[in-house]
C-alpha positions in Angstrom: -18.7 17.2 5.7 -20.7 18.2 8.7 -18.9 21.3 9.2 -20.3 25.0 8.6 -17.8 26.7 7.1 -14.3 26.0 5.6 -11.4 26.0 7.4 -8.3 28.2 6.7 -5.8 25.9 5.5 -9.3 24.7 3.3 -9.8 28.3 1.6 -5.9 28.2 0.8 -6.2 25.1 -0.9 -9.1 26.1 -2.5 -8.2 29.6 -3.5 -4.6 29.8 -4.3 -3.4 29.9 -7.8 -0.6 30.4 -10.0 2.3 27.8 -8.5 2.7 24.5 -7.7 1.0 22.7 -4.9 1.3 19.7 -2.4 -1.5 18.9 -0.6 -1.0 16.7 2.2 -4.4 15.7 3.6 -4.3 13.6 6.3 -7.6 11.0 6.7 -10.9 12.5 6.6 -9.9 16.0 6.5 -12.0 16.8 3.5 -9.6 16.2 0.7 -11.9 15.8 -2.3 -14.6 18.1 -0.7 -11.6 20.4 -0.9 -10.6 19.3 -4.5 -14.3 19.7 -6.1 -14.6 22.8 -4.4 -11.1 23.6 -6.1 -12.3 23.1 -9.4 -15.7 25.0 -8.9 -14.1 27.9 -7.8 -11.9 27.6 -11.3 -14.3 27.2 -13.5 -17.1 29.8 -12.1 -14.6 32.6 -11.8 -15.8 35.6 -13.7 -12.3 37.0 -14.3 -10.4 34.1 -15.8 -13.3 32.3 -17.1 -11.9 28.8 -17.5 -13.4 25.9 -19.2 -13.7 22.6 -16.8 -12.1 20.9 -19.9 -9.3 22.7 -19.8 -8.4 20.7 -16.0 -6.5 17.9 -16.3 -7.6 15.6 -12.8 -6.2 12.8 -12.3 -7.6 10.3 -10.1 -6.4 7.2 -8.6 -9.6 4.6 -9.3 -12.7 4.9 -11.9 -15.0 4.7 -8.9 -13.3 8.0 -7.3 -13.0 9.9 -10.8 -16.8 8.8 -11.4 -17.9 10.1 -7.8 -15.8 13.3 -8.7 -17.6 14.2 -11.9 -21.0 14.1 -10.1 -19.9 15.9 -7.0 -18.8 18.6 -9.7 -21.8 17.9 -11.8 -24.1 18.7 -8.7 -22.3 21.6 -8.1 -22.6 23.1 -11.7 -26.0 22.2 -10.9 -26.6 23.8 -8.1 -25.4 27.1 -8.9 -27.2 27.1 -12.7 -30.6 26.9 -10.5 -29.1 29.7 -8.7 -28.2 31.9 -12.0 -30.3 30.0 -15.0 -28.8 32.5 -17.7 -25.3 32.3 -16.8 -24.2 31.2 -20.6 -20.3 30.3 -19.0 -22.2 27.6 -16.1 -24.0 26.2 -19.3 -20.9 25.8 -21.3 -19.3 23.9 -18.6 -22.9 21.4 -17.8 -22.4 20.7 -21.5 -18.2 20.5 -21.2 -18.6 18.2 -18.2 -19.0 14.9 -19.9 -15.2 15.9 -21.7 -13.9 17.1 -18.8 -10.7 15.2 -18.7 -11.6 13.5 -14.5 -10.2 10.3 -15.2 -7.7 7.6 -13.6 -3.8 7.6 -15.5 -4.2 4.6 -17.1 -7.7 6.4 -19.1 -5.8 9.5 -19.5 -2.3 7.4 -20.8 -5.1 5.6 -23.4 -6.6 8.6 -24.4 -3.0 10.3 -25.3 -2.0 6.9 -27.3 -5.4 7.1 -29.7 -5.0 11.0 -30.1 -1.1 10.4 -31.0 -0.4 7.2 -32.0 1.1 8.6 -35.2 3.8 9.9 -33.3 5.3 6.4 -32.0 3.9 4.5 -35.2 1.3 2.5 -33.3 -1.5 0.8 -34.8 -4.7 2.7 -33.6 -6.9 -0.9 -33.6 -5.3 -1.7 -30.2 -7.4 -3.3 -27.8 -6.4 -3.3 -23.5 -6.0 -7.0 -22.9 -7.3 -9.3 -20.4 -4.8 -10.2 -17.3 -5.8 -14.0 -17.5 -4.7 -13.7 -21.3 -1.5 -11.8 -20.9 -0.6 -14.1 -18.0 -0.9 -17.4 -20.6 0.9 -15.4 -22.7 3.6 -15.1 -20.4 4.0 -18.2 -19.3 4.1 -19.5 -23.2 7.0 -16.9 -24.0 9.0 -18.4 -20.7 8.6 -21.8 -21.2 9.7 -20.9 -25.5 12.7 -18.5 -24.0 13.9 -20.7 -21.6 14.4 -23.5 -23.7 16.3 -21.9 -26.9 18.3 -20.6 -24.3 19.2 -23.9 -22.8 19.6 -25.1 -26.7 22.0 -22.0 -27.3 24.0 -22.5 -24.4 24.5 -26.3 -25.2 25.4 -25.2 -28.3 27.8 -22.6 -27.9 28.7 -23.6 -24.0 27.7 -20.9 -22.4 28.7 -21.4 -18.8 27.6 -18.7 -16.9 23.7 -19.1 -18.3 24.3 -22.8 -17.1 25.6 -21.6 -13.7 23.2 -19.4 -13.4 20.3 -22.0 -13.5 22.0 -23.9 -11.0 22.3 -21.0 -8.5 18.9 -19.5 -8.8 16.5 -22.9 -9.6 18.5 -26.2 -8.0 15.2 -27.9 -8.5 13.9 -30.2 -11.1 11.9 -27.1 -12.6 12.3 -24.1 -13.6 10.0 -22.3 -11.6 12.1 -19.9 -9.2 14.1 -18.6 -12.7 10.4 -17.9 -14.4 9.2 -16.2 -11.5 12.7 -14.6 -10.5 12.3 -12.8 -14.4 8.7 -11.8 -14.1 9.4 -10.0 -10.5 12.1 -8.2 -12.2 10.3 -7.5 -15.3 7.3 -6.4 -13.4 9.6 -4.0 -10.9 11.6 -2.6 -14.3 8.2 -1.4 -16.3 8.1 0.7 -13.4 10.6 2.7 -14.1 10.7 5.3 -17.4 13.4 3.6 -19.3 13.1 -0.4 -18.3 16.3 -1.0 -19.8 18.8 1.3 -18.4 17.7 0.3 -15.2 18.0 -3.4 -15.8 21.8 -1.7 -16.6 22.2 -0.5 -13.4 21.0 -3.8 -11.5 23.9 -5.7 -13.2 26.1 -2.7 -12.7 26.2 -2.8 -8.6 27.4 -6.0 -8.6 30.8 -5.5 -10.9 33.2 -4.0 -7.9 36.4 -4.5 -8.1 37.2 -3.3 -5.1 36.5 -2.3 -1.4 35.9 1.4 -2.3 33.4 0.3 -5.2 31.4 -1.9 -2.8 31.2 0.7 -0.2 29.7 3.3 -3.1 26.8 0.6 -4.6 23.5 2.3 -3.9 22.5 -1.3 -2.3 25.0 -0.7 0.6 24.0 2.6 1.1 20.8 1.4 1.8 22.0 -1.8 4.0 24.1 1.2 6.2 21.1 3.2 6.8 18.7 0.3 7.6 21.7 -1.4 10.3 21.9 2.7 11.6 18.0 2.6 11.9 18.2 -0.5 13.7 20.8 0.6 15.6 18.8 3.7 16.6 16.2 1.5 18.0 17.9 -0.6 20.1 19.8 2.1 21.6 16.8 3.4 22.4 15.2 -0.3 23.6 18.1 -0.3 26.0 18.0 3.0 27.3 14.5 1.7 28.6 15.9 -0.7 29.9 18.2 0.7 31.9 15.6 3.2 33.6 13.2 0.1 34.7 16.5 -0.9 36.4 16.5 2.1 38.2 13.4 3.0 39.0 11.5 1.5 42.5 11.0 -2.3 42.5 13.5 -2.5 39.3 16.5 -5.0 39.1 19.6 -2.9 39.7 22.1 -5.4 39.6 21.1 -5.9 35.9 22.4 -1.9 35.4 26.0 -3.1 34.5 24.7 -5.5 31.8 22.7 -3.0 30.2 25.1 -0.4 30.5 28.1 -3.0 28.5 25.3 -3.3 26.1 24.9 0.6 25.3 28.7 1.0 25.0 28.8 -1.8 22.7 25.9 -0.2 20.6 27.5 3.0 20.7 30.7 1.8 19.7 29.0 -0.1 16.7 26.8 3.3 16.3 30.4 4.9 15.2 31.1 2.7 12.0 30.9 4.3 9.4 31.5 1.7 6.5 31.0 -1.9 5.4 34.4 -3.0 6.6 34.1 -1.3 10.5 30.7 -2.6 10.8 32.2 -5.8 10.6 34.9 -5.3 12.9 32.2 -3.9 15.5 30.1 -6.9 15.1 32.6 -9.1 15.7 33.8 -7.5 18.8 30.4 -7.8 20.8 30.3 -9.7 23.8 27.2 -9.3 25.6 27.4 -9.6 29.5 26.1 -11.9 31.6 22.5 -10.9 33.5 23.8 -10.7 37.3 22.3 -13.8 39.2 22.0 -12.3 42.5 18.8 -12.4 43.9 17.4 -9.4 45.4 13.7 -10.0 47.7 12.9 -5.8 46.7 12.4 -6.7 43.2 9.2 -6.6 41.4 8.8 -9.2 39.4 7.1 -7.6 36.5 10.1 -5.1 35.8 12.7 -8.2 36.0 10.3 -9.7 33.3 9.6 -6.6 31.3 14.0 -5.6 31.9 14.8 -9.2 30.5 12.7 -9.0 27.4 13.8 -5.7 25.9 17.2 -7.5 26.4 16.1 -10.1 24.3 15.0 -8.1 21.9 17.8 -5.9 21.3 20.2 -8.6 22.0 19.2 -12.1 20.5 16.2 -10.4 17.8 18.4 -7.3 17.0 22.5 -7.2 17.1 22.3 -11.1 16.8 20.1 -11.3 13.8 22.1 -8.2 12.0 25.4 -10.2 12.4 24.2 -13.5 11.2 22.3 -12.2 7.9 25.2 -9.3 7.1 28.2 -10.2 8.5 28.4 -13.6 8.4 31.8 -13.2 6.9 34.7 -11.5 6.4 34.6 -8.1 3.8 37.0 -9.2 1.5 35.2 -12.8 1.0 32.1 -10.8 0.7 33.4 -9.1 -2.1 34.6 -11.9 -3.9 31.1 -13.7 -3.5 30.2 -10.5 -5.0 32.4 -10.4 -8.0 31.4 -14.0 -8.4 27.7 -13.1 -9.0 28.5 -10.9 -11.3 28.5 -12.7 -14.6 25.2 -15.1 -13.3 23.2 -11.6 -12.7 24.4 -10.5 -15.8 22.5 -13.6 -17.4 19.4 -12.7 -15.5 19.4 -9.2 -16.7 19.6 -10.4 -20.5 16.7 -13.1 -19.8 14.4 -10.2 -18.5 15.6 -8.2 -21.6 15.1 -10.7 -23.9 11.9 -12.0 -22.0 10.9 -8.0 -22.8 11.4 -8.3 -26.4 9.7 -11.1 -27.0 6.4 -9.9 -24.7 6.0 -6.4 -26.8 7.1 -8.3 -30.3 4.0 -10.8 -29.5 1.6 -8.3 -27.8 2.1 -6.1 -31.0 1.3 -9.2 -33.1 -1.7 -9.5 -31.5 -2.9 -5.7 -31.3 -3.2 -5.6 -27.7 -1.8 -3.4 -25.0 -1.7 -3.7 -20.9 -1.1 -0.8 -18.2 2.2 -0.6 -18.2 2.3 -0.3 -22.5 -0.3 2.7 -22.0 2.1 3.9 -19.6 5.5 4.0 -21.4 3.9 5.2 -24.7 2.3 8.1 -23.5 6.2 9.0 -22.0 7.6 8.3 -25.6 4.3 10.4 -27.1 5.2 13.3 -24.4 8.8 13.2 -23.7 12.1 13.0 -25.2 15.9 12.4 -24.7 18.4 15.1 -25.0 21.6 14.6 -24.3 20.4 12.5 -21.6 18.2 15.5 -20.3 14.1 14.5 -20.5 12.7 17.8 -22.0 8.6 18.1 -23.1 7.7 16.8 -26.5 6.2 18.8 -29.3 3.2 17.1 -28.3 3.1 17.8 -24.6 3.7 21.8 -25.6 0.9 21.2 -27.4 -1.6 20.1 -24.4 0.8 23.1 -22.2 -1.1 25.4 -24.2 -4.2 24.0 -23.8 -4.4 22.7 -19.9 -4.8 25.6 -17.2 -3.8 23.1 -14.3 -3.3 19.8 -14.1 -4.7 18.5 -10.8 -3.7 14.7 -9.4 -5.4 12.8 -6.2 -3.6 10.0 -4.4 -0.3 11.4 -5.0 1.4 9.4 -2.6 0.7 6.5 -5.0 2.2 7.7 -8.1 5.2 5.6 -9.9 8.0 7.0 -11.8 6.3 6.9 -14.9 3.6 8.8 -14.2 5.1 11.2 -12.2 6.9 12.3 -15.7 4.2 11.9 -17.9 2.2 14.7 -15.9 5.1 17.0 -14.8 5.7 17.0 -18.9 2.6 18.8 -19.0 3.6 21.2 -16.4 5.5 24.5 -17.0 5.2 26.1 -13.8 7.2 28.0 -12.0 7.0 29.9 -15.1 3.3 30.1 -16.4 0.2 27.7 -16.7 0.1 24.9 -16.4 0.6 24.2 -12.7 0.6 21.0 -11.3 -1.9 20.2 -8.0 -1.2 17.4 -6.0 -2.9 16.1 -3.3 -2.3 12.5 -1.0 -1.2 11.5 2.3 2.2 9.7 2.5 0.7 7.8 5.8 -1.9 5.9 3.4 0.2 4.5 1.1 -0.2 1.2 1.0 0.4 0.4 -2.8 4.3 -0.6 -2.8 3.7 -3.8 -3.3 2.2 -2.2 -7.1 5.6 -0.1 -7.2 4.2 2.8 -5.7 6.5 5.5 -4.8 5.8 7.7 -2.2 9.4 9.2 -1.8 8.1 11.4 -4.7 5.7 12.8 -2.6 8.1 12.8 0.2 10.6 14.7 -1.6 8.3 17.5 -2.6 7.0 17.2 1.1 10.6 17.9 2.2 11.3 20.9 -0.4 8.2 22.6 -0.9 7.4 25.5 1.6 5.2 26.2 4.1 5.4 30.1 3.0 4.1 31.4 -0.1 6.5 30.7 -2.2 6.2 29.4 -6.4 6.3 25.5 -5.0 4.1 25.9 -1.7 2.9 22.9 0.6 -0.4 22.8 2.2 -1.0 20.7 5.6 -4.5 19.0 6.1 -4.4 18.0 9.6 -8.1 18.4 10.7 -10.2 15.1 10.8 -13.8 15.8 10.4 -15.0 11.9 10.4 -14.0 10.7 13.6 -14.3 11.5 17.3 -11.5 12.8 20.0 -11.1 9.3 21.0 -10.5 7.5 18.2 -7.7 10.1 17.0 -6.0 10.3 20.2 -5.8 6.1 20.0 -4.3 6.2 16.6 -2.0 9.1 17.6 -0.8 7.1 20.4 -0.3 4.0 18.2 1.7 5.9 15.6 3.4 7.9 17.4 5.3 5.3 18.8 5.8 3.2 15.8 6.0 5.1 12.7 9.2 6.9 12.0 11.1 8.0 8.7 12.6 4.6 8.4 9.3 3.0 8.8 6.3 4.8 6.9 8.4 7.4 5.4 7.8 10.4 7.7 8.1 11.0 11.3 5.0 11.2 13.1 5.3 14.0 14.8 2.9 17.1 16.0 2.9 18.0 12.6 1.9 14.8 11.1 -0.5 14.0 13.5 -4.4 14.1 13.4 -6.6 17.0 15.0 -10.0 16.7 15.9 -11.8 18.9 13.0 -15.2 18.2 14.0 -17.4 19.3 17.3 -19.9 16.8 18.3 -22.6 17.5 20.5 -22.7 16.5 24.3 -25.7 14.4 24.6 -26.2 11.2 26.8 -26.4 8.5 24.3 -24.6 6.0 24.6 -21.4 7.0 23.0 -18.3 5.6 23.9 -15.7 7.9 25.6 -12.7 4.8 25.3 -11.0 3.0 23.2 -12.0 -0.6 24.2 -9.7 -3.4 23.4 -11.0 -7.1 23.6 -8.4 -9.6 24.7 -9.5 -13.4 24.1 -8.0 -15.9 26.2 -8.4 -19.5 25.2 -7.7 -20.9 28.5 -11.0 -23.1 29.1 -11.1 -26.5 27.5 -14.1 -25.3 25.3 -12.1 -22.7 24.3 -9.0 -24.2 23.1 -11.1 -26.6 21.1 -12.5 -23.8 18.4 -10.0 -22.8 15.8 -8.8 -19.1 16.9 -10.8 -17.1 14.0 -14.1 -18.4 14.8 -13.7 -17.7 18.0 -12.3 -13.9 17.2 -15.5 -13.9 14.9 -17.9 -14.6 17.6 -16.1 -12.6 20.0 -16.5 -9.3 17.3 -20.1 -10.6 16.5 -21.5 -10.6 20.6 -20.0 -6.9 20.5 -22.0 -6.0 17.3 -25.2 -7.5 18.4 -24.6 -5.6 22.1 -24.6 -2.4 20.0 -27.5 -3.3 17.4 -29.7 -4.9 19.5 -28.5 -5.1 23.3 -30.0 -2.7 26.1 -27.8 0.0 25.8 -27.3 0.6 21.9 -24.9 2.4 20.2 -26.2 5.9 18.6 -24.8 7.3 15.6 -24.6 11.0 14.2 -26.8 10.9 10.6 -27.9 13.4 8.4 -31.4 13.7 10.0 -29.5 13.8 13.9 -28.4 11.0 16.3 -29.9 7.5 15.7 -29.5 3.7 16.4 -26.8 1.9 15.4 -27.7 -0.8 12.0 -25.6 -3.7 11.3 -25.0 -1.8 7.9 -23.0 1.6 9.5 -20.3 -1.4 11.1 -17.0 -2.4 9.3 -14.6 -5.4 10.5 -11.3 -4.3 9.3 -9.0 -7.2 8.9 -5.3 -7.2 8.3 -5.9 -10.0 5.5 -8.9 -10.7 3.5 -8.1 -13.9 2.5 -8.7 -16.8 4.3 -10.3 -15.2 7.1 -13.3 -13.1 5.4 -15.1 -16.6 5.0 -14.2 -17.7 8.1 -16.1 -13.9 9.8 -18.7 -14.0 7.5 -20.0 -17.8 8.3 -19.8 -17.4 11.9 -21.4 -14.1 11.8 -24.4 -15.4 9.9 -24.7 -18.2 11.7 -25.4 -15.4 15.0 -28.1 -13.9 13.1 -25.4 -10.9 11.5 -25.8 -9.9 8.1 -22.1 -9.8 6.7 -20.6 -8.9 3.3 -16.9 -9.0 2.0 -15.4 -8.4 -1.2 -13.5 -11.2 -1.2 -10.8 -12.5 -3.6 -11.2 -16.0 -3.9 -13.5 -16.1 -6.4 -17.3 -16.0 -7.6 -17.9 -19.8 -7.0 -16.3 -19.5 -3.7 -18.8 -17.5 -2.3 -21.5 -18.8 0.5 -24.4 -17.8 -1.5 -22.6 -19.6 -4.9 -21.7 -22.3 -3.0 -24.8 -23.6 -1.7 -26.9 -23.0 -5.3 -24.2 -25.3 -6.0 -24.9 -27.5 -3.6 -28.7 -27.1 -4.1 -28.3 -28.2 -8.1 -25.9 -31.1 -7.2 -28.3 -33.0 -5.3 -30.7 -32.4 -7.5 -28.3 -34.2 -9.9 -28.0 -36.8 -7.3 -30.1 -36.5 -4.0 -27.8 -38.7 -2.3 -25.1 -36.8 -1.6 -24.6 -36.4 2.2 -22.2 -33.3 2.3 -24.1 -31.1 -0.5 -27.0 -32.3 0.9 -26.2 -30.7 4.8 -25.0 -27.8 3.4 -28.1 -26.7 2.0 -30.1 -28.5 5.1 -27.7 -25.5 7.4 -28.0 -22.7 4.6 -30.5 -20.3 5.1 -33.0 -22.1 2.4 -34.1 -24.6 4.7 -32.3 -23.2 8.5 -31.7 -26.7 9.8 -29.5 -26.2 13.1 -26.5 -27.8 14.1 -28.2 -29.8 16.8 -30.7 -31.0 14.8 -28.1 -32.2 11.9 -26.4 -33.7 14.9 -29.6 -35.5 16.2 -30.2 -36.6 12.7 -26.6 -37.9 12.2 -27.0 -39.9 15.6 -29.8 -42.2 14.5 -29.4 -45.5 13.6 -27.0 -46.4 10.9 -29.8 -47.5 8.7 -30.5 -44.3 8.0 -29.0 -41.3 6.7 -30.1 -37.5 5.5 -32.3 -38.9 2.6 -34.1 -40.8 5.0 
């Protein structure tokens, strides 16, 4: 890690036992240095004498749980070199290929073909392929759909009928299939898919203003218009001091003071109904028009566009897209949807049905299967409590502590399938979780990091039988490069956005001491603005030109006079292409873009795209190569091997060739 000793908020999180415990590691503070180091210090202590199979460690990819078993393997290692006749540190070389360091989904399979008895599951399963499950799906839509347009013909259902022509107007079906697959999707989620659907139907059947006020949906639309709220008090606040500062535009100051009373007085709704009373009594004033020769232009501009955004992008857009109209015809639009979600829910339960009926027919399993029967194997229902299953008291007694990485990722279901396991505050086993709720980025795969939020919320700092550990120390990147991201974050992420406040104690420390020397190592954070102002310029389609922007800074460090030095194992040393990443907000469509226009500078480049094998470069032009071999007389298969790097034609010269007479052509 590049650092001599461990710190002290490392040794805790290495050393303390017996309770539960959060972990939240910020980047590069060492987390699964920390972790392995956990679980050597378990097994190798001579007074409890644990087994490494005894750990349950849960890991969030197979890459990560494979990396983990060798760090832990080198360690074991290590220390047998150290003490060759140490017959516990032999036990555990020969326990570590069961050691249970796996992702959930390995673990979840693992449980099913131990216990598949218990749930009456046919033990020749088989994990299917997505491309299969997702023909599947689409045949059980297309099937469902239509006996349920048959039924409703039949029987005159009116509300399925209605509920077509609210949700799919078109001449397809298309938005209802995808509509039920979202929802599907979002249900397996949760532990008990069905009781949830429940629920979704439930908020919409109010019958009155006091039931709409209590839906958890409006809860949730009064904290984000409070959030929002927040902000643009705060936007005009700003505004108001440019106003009156030197050089501002004071006779803007009784505008922007109307427009904090008004935000105030909407600030002091407290329901759906005075929100909407609030809205409809703004009344923004007009900017004064009086021109003053002391101001500065810049503050005017800077004055008017938090305005703008406050005003026309904030209030504006909150009254058009919630209070569009009055309460009471809200609710009755609401009451209205009621029997057409209704239909929805029973198309996603019937969809359900027919899915598990067909992937039992077929003796296959996916994720979210593995999932929900390892629940069923290790929980149970009691009087609508969830209590531990015979089995999971079983693995209680067996497991000393059940360790998870990435806990910021976790879902529902898993976050009761391992705390099953768990019977601390008690005794053994404890659970050990470690994540950052900054890097989670997996909602879109129903992550839910208010789990690890609400354990980041409860659990104390103190010693205490649920104790939280802060990893704040960075040991991978310089003082500058924290201090930018610091600066970033601390002015954008907030509870409402991100999940946490970013505040002193959320936000990165320099862990690591670097060395003054007089390479050239940057003391700035540079930022490269591109202007396409020249007539050149304008011509080249922005990501090219944001490629070969990036790509004459790469080269400058690689190969320019003043290169960039790096800190390796063996000391400083000159920047290769290989030790530089492009991070890109998006992948797709603009990896192929980066990695053409960097190759064409002379830049090796590499991305793990997600288009596809044949739409790699290197695919694409063997398939260029073999298709005029097939036919020679192809012109554009033909250039694009001419420009590849088999034959390293330039432009110009394709250009030259393409000028000659029209008698000829490539082949010529």
């Amino acid at each position: 890690m590049g650092y001599a000793k461990w710190t002290k908020e490392q040794e805790l999180v290495i050393n303390l036992r017996d309770r539960n415990i959060l972990v939240s590691a910020a980047a590069g503070s060492g987390k699964t240095a920390v972790l392995v180091e956990r679980i050597i210090q378990i097994i190798s202590d001579r007074s409890r004498r644990v087994d490494i199979d005894r750990l349950l460690v849960v890991t969030f990819t197979k890459a990560a749980a494979s990396e983990m078993r060798s760090r832990v393997g080198d360690a074991i290692e290590g220390m047998l070199l150290e003490n060759p006749d140490d017959e516990h540190l032999q036990r555990q070389a020969t326990l570590l290929h069961n050691a249970q360091i796996t992702t959930i989904d390995s673990f979840c399979q693992n449980i099913i073909r131990n216990y598949f008895h218990v749930i009456d599951l046919d033990p020749s399963f088989r994990v299917a392929d997505e491309n299969e499950l997702a023909i599947m799906k689409t045949d059980i839509m297309e099937e469902l759909l239509e006996s349920r347009y048959k039924e409703s013909r039949e029987t005159n259902n009116q509300d399925f009928l209605d509920f077509t022509e609210s949700f799919s107007p078109g001449r397809t079906d298309s938005n209802i299939e995808e509509l039920v697959l979202r929802l599907y999707n979002i249900s397996v989620s949760y532990p008990w898919p069905e009781e949830w659907l429940g629920s979704c139907a439930d908020m919409y059947s109010c019958n009155s203003m006091e039931e709409f006020e209590e839906t958890l949906w409006m809860k949730e639309l009064k904290k984000y218009i409070d959030d929002s709220l927040n902000d643009y008090l705060a936007s005009a606040n700003r505004a108001l001091e440019i106003c009156n500062s030197g050089g501002g535009p004071g006779n803007y100051c009784d505008a922007i003071e109307s427009d904090i009373n008004q935000i105030m007085m909407v600030k002091e709704a407290d329901s759906y109904v005075s929100y909407y009373n609030a809205f409809c009594m703004l009344n923004p004033a007009r900017l004064s028009a009086k021109r003053d020769p002391g101001v500065i232009p810049e503050k005017k501009e800077e004055v008017k566009a938090l305005r703008e955004g406050y005003q026309k992008n904030g209030l504006q857009v909150l009254k058009k897209n919630f209070f569009y109209q009055t309460p009471e015809e809200m609710l009755a639009d609401i009451k209205a949807m009621y029997p057409l979600v209704n239909e929805l829910i029973k198309l996603v339960k019937d969809f359900s049905d027919l899915f598990a009926a067909k992937k039992r027919e077929e003796g296959i399993l996916d994720f979210a299967d593995m999932e929900h029967f390892a629940l069923n194997i290790l929980t149970c229902k009691e009087d609508g409590e969830v209590k531990p299953s015979a089995v999971a008291c079983e693995l209680q007694e067996f497991y000393e502590e059940i360790m998870t990485d990435e806990y910021q990722d976790s879902n529902f279901v898993q976050e009761l399938i391992l705390t099953s396991l768990c019977r601390a505050p008690e005794q053994k086993p404890y659970l050990f979780m470690v994540g950052d709720v900054k890097q989670s980025i997996y909602q879109f795969r129903l992550a839910r990091p208010e789990l690890f939020m609400q354990k980041y919320n409860s659990y104390t700092i103190s010693d205490s039988p649920y104790r939280r550990i802060d990893l704040h120390k960075n040991f991978r990147s310089r003082e500058i490069v924290l201090e930018s991201s610091n600066f970033i974050f601390e002015n954008i992420m907030k509870e409402c956005l991100g999940g946490i406040n970013y505040d002193n104690d959320a936000k990165l420390v320099t862990g690591r001491n670097y060395e003054d020397t007089d390479l050239n190592i940057s003391k700035k954070t540079d930022i490269l603005v591109i202007e396409q102002k020249s007539e050149e310029a304008e011509n080249i389609e922005k990501r090219i030109l944001e490629a070969a922007s990036i790509g004459d800074c790469i080269r400058g460090m690689v190969q320019g006079d003043n290169p960039l030095y790096i800190s390796g194992k063996d000391g400083y040393r000159r920047a290769e292409y290989r030790d530089i990443v492009i991070l890109l907000r998006s992948v797709s469509g603009w990896s192929e873009e980066f990695i053409e226009t960097l190759t064409d500078m002379g830049i090796p480049a590499f991305s793990d795209t997600k288009t596809g094998y044949f739409s790699a470069i290197e695919v694409c032009t063997i398939l260029d190569f073999l298709r005029i071999i097939d036919n020679p007389r192809q012109d554009i298969p033909l250039v694009a091997v001419l420009r590849s790097i088999i034959c390293n034609i330039t432009d110009e010269e394709l250009a030259c060739i393409a000028a000659l007479p029209r008698t000829l052509n490539y082949m010529d």
